[in-house]
Z-matrix of the N, CA and C atoms (Angstrom, degrees):
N
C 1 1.444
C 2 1.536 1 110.71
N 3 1.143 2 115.81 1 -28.41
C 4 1.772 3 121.90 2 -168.79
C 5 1.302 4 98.27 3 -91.42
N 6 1.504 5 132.40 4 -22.59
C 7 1.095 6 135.13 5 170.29
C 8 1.685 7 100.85 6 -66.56
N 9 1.010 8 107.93 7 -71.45
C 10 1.496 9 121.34 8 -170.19
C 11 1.630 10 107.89 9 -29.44
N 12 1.552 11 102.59 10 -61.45
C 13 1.869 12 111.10 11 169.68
C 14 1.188 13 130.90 12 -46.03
N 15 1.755 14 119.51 13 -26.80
C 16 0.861 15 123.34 14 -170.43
C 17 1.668 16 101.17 15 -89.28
N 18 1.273 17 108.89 16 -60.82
C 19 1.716 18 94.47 17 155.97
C 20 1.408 19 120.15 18 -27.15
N 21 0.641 20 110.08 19 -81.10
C 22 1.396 21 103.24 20 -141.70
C 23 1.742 22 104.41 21 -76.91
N 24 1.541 23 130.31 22 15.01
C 25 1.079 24 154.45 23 149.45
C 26 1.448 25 132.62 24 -78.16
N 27 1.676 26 104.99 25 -33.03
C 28 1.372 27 114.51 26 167.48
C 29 1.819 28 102.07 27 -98.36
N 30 1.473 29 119.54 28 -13.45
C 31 1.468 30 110.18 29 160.21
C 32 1.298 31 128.15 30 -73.35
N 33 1.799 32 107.03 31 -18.09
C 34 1.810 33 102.08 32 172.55
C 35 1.568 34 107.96 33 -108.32
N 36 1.276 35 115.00 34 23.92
C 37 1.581 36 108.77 35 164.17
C 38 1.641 37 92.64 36 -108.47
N 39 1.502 38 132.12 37 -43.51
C 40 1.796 39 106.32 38 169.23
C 41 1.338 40 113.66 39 -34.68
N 42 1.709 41 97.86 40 -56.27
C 43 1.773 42 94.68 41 -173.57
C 44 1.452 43 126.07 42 -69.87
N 45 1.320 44 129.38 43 -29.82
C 46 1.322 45 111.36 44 135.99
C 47 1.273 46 152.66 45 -16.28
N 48 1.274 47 111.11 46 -70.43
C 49 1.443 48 133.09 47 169.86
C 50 1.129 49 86.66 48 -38.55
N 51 1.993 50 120.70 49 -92.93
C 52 1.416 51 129.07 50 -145.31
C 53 1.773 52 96.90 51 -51.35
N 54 1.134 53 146.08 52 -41.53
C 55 1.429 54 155.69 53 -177.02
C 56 2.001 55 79.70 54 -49.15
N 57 1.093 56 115.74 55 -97.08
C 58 1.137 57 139.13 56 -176.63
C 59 1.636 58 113.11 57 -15.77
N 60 1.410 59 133.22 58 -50.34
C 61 1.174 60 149.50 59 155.89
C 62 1.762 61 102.30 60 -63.63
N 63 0.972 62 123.18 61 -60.77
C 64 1.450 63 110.12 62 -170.06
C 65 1.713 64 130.42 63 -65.68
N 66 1.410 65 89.75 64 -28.88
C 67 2.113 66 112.48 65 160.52
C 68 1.720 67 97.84 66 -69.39
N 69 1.325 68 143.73 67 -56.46
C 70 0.767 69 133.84 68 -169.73
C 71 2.231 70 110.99 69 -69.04
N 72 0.737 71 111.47 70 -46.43
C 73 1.637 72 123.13 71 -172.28
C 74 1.989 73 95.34 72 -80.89
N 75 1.076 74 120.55 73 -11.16
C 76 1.344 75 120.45 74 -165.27
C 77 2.432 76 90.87 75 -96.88
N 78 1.175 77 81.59 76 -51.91
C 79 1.717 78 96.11 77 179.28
C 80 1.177 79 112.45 78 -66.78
N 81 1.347 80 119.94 79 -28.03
C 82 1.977 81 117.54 80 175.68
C 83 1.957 82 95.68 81 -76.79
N 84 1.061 83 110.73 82 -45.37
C 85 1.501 84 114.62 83 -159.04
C 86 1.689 85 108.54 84 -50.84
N 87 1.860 86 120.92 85 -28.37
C 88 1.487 87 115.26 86 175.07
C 89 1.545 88 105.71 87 -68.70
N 90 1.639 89 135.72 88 -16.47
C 91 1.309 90 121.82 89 178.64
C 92 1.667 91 91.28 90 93.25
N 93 1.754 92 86.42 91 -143.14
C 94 1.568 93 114.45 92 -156.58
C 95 1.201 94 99.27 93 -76.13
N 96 1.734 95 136.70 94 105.87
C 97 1.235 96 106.48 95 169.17
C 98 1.069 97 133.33 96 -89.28
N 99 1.351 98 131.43 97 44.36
C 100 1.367 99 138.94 98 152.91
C 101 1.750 100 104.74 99 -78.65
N 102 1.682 101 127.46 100 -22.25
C 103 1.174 102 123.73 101 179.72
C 104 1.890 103 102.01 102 -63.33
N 105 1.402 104 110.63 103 -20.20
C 106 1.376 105 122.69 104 -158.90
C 107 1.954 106 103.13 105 -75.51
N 108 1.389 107 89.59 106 -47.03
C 109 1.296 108 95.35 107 -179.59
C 110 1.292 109 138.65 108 -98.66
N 111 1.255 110 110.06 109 -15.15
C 112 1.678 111 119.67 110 155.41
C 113 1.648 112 102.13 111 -75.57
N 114 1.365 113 87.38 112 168.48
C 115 2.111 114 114.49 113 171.32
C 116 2.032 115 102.46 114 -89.14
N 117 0.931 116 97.85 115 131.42
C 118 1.475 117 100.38 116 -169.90
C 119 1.698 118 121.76 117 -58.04
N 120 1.277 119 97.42 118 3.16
C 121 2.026 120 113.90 119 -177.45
C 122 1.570 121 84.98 120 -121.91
N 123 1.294 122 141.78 121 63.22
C 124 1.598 123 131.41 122 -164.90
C 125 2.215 124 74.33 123 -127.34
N 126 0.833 125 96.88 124 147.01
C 127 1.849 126 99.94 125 -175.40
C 128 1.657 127 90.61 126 -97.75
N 129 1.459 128 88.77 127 162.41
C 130 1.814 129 98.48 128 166.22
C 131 1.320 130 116.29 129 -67.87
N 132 0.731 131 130.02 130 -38.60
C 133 1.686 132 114.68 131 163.54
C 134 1.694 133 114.59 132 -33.80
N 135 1.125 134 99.90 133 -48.27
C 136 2.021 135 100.61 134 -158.26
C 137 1.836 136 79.23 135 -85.50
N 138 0.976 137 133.41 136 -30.86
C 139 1.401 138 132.60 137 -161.22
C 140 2.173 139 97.10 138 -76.16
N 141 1.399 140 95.41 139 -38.24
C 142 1.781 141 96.11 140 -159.39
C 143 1.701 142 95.70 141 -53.54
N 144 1.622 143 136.12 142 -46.28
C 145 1.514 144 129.88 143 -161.07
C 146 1.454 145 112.82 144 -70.34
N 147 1.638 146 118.70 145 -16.85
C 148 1.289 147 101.47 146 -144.83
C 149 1.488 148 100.49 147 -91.25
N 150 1.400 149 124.72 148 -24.21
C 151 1.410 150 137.92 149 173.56
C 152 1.593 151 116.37 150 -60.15
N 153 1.796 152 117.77 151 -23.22
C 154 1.155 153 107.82 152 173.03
C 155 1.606 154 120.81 153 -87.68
N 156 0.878 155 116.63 154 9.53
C 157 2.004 156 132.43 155 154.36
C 158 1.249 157 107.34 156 -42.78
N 159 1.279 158 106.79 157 115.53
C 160 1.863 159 107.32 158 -177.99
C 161 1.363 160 95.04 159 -46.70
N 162 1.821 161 105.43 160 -65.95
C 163 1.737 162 91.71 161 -149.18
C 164 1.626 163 105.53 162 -73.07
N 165 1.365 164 119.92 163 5.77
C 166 1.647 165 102.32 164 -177.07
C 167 1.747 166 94.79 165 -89.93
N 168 1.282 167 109.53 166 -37.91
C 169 1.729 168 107.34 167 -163.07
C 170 1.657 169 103.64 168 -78.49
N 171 1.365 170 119.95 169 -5.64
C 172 1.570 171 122.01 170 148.89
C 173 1.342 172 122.65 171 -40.77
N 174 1.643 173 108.24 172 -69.11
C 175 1.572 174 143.29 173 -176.48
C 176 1.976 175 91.37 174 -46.95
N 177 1.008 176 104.08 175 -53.95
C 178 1.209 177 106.15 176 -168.55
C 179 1.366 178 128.66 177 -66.69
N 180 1.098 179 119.82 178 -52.00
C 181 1.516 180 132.83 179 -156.52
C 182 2.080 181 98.11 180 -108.76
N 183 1.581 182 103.94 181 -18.25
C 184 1.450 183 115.56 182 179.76
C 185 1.469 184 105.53 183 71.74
N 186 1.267 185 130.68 184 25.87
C 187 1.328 186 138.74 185 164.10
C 188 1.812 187 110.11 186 -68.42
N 189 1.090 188 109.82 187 140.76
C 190 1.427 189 109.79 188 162.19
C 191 1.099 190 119.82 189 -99.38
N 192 1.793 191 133.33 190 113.30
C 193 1.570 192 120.15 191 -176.16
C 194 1.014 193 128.51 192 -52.49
């Protein structure tokens, strides 16, 4: 039985991890998300405010506030 637990304990920390790596590499891959939330003809003007948002200019630059 202690065998058994240990399986199948070191099988949901692989799957973790790979879960864990793939949320992370899946969330870098959209880029800038200010591209997300403007219209793609949006000028630098409407583009310059939206990056100074704590939690967006976090996402971005990978700073922690």
């Amino acid at each position: 039985m202690e065998r058994f637990i240990v399986k199948r304990a070191l099988a949901s920390l692989i799957s973790l991890a790979f879960l864990v790596v793939a949320v992370f590499f899946l969330s870098r891959l959209t880029g800038d998300p200010t591209d997300l939330y403007l219209p793609l003809d949006a000028s630098l003007e409407s583009r310059a405010p939206i990056p100074s948002l704590a939690w967006l200019r976090s996402t971005v630059d990978g700073s922690v506030c």
